[in-house]
N, C-alpha and C positions, 0 to 999 in steps of 0.2 A: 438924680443920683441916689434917694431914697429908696426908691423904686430896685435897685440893684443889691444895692444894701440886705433888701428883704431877701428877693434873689436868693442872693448870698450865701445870708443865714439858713433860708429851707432848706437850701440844698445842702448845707454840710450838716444839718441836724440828721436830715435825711440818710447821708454817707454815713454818720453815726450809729444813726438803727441797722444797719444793711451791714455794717461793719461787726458790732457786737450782736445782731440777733439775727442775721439770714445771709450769713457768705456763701458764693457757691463753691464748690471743689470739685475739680475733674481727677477721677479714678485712674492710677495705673498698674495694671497687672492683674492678677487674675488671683491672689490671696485670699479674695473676700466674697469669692464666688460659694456658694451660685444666688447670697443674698444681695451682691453688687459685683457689675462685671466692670470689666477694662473701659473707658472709657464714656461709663456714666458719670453723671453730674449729679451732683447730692447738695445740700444744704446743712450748713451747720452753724451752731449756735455758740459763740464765745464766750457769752452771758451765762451759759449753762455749766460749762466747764470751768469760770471763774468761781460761780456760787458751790461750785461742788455738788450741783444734781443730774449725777453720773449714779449708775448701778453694775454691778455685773451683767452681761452680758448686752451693757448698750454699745454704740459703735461710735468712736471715739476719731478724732484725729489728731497726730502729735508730730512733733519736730523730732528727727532723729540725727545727730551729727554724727554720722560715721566716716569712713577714710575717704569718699569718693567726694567730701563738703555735706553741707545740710539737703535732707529730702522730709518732704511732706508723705507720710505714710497713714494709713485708715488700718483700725484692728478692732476689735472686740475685745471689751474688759473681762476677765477673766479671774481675777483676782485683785481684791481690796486691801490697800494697808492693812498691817498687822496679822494679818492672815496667814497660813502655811498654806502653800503650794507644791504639790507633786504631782509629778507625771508619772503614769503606773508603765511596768513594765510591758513590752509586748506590744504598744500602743492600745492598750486597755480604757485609758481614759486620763480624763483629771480627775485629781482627789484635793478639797479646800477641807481644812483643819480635820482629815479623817471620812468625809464624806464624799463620796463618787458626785464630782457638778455632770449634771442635767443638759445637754449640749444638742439639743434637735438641729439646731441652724449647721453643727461643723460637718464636714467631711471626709473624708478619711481617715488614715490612722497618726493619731495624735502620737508622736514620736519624742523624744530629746528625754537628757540627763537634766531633771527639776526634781530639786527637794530644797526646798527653800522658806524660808518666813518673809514676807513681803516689807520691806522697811517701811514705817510710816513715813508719810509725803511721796511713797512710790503707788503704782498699781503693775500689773501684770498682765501685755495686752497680749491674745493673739489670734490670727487668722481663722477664718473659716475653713478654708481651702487648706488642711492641716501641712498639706505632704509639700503644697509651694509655697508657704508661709517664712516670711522673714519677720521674725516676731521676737518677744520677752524669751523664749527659747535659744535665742541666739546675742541678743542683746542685754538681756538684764531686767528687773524690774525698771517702771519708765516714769521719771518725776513728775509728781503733778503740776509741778512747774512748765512742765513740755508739754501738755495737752491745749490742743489749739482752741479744739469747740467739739460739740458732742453733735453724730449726725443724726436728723430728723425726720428729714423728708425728700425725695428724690423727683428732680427735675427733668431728668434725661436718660434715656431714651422716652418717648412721652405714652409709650406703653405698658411702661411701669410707673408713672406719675403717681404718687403719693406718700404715704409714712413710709417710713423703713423699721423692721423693726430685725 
């Protein structure tokens, strides 16, 4: 009976790191193209989003409760607490507190009515894939409370096996 006991114990210790430092999550839709497609598998880290080492432009995953029940959605941070957020007209770009962000990864034209100060304990996430993006465009800044884990490293398809950035 010892003997299981140990068991046991590795195995939930085990479940414990796999839980807070390498979940995996399957991708849906096409938002966060062309740096994550429809159903890749990513890895993320709960330990990372808890301590708060998150940046702009890392890629995040959060809870979103909207009318359809709760969905698990992946976005790119965008804006930090405290921060002003605007979207320029024309789909011109982002501007954080006056300055044009630097956006290599996004795709098309970054569109929506945003002129906003980021509330602290919020962030601002949004898609890559600007023009099918269901994001902080449409939803609001997103509590830090609602971020799951921050993604790291991609599992699947095994052609892209590695970091993500």
């Amino acid at each position: 009976m010892e003997e299981w006991g140990k068991v046991i114990l590795r195995a939930a210790v085990i479940l414990l790191v796999l839980f807070y430092f390498c979940w995996p999550v399957r991708l849906s839709g096409s938002s966060m193209e062309p740096a994550l497609g429809d159903g890749e598998i990513v890895l993320m880290s709960r330990a990372m989003t808890m301590a708060g080492m998150y940046d702009r432009g890392d890629i995040v995953v959060f809870r979103y409760d909207g009318g359809n029940g709760p969905k698990t959605l992946v976005k790119r941070v965008a804006g930090l607490p405290g921060e002003h957020i605007r979207i320029l007209p024309e789909g011109a770009g982002v501007e954080i507190d006056g300055e044009i962000l630097q956006e290599p990864y996004a795709e098309g034209r970054t569109d929506g009515l945003v002129d906003m100060d980021i509330p602290e304990g919020a962030v601002f996430l949004m898609g890559d894939n600007r023009e099918t993006s269901y994001d902080s465009r449409n939803i609001g800044a997103v509590a830090e409370r609602d971020l799951k884990g921050k993604v790291f490293f991609r599992i699947y398809p095994f052609s892209g096996f590695g970091g993500v950035s």
